[in-house]
C-alpha positions in Angstrom: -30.0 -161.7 189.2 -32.8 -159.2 190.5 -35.2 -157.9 187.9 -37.6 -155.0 188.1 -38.7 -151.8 185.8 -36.9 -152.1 182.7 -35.4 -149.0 180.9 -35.6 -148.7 177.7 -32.0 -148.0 176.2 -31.7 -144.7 173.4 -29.5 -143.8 170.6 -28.5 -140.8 171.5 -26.0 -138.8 173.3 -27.7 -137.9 176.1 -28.5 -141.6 177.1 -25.3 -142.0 176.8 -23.6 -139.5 178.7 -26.2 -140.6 181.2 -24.6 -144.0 181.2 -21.2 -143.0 182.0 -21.9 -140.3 185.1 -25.0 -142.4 186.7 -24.0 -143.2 189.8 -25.0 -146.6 191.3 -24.6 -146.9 195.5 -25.3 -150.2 197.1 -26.9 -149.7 200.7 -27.2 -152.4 203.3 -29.9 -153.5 205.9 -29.0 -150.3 208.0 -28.8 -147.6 205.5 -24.9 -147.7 205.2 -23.3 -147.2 202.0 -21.5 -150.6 201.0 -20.2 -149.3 197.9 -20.9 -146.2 195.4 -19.2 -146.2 191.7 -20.4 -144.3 188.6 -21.6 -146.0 185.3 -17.6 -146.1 184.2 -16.8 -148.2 186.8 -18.0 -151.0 183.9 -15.3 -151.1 181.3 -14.7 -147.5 181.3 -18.6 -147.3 179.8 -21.4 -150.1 180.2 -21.7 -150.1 176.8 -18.1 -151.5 176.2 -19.1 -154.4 178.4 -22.2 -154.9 175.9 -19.9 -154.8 172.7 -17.5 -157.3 174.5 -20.6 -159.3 175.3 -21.6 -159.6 171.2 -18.2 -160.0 170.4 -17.7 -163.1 172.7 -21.4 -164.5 171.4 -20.5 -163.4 168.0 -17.4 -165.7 168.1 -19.6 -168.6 169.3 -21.9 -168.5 166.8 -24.6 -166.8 169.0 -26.4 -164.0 168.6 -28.8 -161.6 170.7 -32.6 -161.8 169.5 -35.2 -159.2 170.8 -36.1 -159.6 174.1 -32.6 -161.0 175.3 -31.5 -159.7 178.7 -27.7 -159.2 179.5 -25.9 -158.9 182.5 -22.8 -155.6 182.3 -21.1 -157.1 185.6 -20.2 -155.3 188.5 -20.1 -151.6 190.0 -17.6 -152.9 192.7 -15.4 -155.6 193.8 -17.7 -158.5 195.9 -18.0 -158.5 199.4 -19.2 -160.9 202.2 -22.7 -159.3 203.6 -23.0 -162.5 206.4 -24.8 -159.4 208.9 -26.5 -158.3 206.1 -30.2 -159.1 205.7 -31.3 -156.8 203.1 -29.2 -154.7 200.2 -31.0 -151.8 198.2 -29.2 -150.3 194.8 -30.0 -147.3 193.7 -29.2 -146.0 190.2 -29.2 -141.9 190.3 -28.7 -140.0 186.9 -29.9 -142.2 184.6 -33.8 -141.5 184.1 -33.5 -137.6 184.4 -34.6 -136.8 188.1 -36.3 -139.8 189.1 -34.0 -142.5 191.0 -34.3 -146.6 189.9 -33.2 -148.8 192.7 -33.1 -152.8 193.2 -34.5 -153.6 196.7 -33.8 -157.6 197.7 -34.3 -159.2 201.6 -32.1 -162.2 202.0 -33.6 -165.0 204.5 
């Protein structure tokens, strides 16, 4: 997993709506697009994969304390990247005009 800036998730529609249309692109070493899906690419919504998520814990026995990270899954289907050095994500809709992205070099 890659971790940087968190965002801090709302209770409201907006945030939610948000969550649905973002759009997350993957971008390789050159600048090509590898793969673009928006947020309902996850489940229909990524916070159906969270629900799922409790559920399964929930059945186990396990809950999520404060601070717990999660993982949704994936915005597209895996790939091989064997020519590809570098990837950058970039998450657009989700923090009103400003863009999140994920840069990560591979060696």
């Amino acid at each position: 997993g890659v971790m940087g800036d968190s965002l801090i998730a709302r209770a409201d529609d907006d945030f939610l709506k948000a969550l649905a249309n973002m759009e997350v692109t993957v971008y390789g070493g050159q600048g090509e697009i590898l793969s673009s899906a928006p947020g309902t690419a996850v489940m229909g919504h990524p916070y159906n994969a969270v629900l799922y998520l409790v559920e399964q814990l929930d059945s186990r026995g396990i809950s999520l304390k404060k601070g717990d990270m999660i993982s949704l899954g994936a915005f597209a289907a895996p790939k091989l990247l064997a020519e590809t050095s570098e990837l950058r994500v970039i998450y657009r809709g989700l923090n009103g005009q400003r863009e999140l992205s994920v840069h990560v070099r591979f060696r």
